[in-house]
N, C-alpha and C positions, 0 to 999 in steps of 0.2 A: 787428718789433713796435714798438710807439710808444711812448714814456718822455714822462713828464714832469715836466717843469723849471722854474726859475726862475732867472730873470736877472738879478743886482744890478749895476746903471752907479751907477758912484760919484762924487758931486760934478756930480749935474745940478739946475736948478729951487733952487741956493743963493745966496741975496740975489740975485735976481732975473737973475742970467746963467746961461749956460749950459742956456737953456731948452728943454725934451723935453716937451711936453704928452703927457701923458697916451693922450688919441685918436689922437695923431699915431704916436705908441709902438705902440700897438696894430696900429694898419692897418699901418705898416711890417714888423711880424712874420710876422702875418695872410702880406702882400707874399713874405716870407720861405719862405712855404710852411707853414708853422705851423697849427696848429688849436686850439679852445681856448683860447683868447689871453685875458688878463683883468691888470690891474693892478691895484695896490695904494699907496695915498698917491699924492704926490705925487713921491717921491721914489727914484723907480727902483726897481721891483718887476714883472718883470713875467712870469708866468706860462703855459705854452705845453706843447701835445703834440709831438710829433716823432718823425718814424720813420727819420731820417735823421740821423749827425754824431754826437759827443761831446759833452760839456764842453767841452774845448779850442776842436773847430774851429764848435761854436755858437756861443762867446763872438766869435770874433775874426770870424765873420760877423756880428754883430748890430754888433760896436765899428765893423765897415768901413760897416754900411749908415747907422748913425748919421751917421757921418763922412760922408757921401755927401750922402745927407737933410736932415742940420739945420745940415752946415757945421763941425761942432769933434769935435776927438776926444772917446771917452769910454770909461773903463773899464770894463769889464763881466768880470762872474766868471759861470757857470752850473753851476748843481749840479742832481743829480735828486730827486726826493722821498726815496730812501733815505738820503744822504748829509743830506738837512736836519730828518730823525726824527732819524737818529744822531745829531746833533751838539746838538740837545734834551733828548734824552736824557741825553746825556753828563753834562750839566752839574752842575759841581761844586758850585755854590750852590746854596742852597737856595730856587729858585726862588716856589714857589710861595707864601711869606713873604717876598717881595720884592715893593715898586714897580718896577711896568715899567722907570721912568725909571732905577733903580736897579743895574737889570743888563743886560750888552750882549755880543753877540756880534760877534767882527770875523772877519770871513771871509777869508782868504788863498787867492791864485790855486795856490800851491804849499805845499808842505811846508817849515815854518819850521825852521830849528834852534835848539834851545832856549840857546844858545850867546849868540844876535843876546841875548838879556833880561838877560845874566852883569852887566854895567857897570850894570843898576838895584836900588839899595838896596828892596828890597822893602821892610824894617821901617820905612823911612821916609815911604812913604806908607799906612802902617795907620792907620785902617783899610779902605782899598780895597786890594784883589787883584786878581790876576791867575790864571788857570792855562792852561795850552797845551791844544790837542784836535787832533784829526784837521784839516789846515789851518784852523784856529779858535783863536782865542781869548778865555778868558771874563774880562770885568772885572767885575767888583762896585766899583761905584762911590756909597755911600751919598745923596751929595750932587748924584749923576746926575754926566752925560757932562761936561756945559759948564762945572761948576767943580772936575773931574777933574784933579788936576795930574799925577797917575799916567797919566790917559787921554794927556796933550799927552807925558810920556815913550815913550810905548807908538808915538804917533805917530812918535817922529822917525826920520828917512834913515838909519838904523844898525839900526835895527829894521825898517823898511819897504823899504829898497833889494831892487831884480830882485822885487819881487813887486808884486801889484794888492793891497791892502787895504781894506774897507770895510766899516763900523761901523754896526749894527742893534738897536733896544732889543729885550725880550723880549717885547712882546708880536709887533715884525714878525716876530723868529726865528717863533711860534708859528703866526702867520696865513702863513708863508711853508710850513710841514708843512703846515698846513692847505689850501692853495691849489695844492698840488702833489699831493694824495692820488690824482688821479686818476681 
């Protein structure tokens, strides 16, 4: 039976390196054996049926054929439609009284321990939050992502080490249920 998925490659198409057009993205999956294939922005989204593989070994074939195709590594996470309802749902903000720009989802390859967050003063970046989900995490960040000083904590190697991590506003979370429904 054939599932469908969506693939985030993180840190492609930013300040002008590391470039994956869009088309090129596409035909390579297509390439892949893939059906259904559709992207979203610019910035690594991209959409696909499949009756073959996981999560796991989709991702690390889509990271090997990039690497192959466009010449540089790239990280890629794949989830299926269920897993990216659920994690919409979840969410502990109150989204729909929020700026897109304002809430973010960061998607983890594995399962984080709540442990990696212990060493950040929460009360000290109120008021933006944070809260843990099924490999996800949600930020509420008032003032958005890029002047998030909570969001550049969240980022660092003590928090993000042996996993893939990568950061999506709320409207991509909702276009990515959306695009995976199937």
């Amino acid at each position: 039976m054939a599932t469908t998925y969506a693939a985030l490659l993180r840190g492609i198409n930013v300040g002008g390196s590391r470039k994956v057009p869009m088309a090129g993205l596409r035909a390579l999956v297509e390439g892949l054996g893939h059906d259904g294939v559709r992207t979203y922005l610019q910035s690594g989204q991209v959409a696909f049926t499949s009756g073959h593989g996981d999560e796991e070994s989709l991702a690390a074939e889509l990271a090997a054929a990039i690497e192959r195709h466009f010449g540089f590594g790239v990280d890629v996470i794949v989830r299926d439609h269920a897993y990216l309802k659920a994690v919409a749902d979840a969410c502990p903000f109150p989204a729909a009284g929020l700026e897109a720009r304002q809430l973010h989802v960061t998607y983890f390859s594995a399962p984080v321990d709540p442990e990696r967050f212990a060493g950040i003063d929460r009360a000290a970046f109120l008021p933006e939050e944070f809260r843990l989900g099924d490999r996800a995490l949600y930020l509420h960040a008032p003032n958005g992502l890029g002047r998030s000083p909570l969001a550049e904590q969240l980022g660092r190697p003590r928090v993000t080490k042996g996993v893939i991590a990568t950061t999506r506003n709320w409207n991509t979370v909702l276009k990515l249920v959306e695009m995976t429904r199937g």
